[in-house]
C-alpha positions as CSV (number, residue, x, y, z in Angstrom):
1,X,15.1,14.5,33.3
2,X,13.4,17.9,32.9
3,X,10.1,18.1,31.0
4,X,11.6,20.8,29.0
5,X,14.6,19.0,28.0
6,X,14.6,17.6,24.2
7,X,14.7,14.0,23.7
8,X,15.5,12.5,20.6
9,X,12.3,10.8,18.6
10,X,14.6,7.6,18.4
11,X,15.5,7.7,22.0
12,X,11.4,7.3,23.1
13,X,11.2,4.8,20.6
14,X,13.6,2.4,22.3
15,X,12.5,3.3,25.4
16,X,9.0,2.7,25.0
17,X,9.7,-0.5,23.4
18,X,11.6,-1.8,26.5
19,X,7.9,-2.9,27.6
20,X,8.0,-6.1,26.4
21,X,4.1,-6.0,25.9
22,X,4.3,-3.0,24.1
23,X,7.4,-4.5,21.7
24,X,5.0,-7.6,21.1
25,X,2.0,-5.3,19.6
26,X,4.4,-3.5,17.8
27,X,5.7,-6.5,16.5
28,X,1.6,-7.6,15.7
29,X,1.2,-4.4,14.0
30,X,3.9,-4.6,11.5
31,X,2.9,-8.3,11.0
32,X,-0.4,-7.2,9.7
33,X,0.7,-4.2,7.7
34,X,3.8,-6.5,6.0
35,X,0.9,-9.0,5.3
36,X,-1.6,-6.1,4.2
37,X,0.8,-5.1,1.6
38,X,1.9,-7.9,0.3
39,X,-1.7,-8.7,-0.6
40,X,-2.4,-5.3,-2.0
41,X,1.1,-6.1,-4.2
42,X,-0.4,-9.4,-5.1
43,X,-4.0,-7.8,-5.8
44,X,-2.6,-5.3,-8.5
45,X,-0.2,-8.2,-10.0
46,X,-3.6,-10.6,-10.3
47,X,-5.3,-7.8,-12.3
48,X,-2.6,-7.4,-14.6
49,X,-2.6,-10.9,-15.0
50,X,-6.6,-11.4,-15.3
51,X,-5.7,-9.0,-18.5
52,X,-3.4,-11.4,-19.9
53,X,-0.9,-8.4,-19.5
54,X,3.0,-8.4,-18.8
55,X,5.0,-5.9,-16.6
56,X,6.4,-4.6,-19.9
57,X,3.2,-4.3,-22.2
58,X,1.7,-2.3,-18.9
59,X,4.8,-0.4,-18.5
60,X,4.6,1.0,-22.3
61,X,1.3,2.2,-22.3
62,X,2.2,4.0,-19.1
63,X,5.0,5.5,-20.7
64,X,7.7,3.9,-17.8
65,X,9.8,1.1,-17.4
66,X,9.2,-2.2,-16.8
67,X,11.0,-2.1,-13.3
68,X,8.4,1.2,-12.3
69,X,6.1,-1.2,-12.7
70,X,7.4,-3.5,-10.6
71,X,7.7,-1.4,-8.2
72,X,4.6,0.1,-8.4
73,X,2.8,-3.7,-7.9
74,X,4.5,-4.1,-4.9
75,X,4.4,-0.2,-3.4
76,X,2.6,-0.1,-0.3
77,X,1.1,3.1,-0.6
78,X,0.7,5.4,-3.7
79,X,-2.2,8.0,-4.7
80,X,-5.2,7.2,-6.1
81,X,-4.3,8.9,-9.2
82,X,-1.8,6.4,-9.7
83,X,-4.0,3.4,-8.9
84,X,-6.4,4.4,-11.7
85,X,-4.0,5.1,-13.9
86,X,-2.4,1.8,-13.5
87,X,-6.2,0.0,-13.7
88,X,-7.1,2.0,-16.8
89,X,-3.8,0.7,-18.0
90,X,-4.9,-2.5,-17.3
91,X,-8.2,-2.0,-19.1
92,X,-10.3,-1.7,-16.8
93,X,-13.5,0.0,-17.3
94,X,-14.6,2.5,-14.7
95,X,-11.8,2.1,-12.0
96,X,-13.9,2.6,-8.4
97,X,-13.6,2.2,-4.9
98,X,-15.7,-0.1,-2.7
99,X,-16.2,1.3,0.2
100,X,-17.9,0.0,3.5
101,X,-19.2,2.5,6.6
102,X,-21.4,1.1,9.1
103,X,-22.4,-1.6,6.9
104,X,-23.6,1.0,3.6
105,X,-21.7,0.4,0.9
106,X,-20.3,3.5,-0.7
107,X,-19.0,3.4,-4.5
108,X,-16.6,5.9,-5.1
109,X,-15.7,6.2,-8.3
110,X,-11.7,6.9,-9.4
């Protein structure tokens, strides 16, 4: 094949996952970050629940449904915004972030 030929981004992807020691890391990684999330997911749903707070009293004082809020608990990924709007929600009292660098904790607040 010519180095200037175009190959689709699917096409390397199987390829490169032929290895089968590259497919098992792969397979690791997506372990970890299926885990990862569904702790984060289980994380927000204990804080609501710490509150003494349904899906549906949350859901009306962030002016959505009850299924954006299930969504949002079990949402991978979403902007900081929208994590302290959901703690505030919550009732929580000066949403921050923890954060740990070479051993110095760093509190950033949200």
């Amino acid at each position: 094949m010519n180095s200037s030929e175009f190959v689709r981004g699917d096409d390397k992807i199987t390829r490169a996952l032929e290895d089968p020691a590259r497919a098992s890391r792969v397979r690791a990684i997506r372990d970890e970050m299926r885990t990862a999330d569904e702790a984060y997911g289980a994380t927000l749903a204990a804080i609501r629940k710490a509150g003494s707070l349904t899906q549906e009293q949350i859901a009306e004082r962030l002016g959505v449904t009850q299924g954006a809020v299930s969504q949002l608990e079990r949402k991978p990924d979403m902007l900081l915004s929208t994590l302290r709007n959901y703690l505030v929600a919550v009732g929580a009292e000066r949403p921050r972030l923890l954060v740990t660098v070479d051993g110095t904790d760093i509190d950033v607040a949200l």
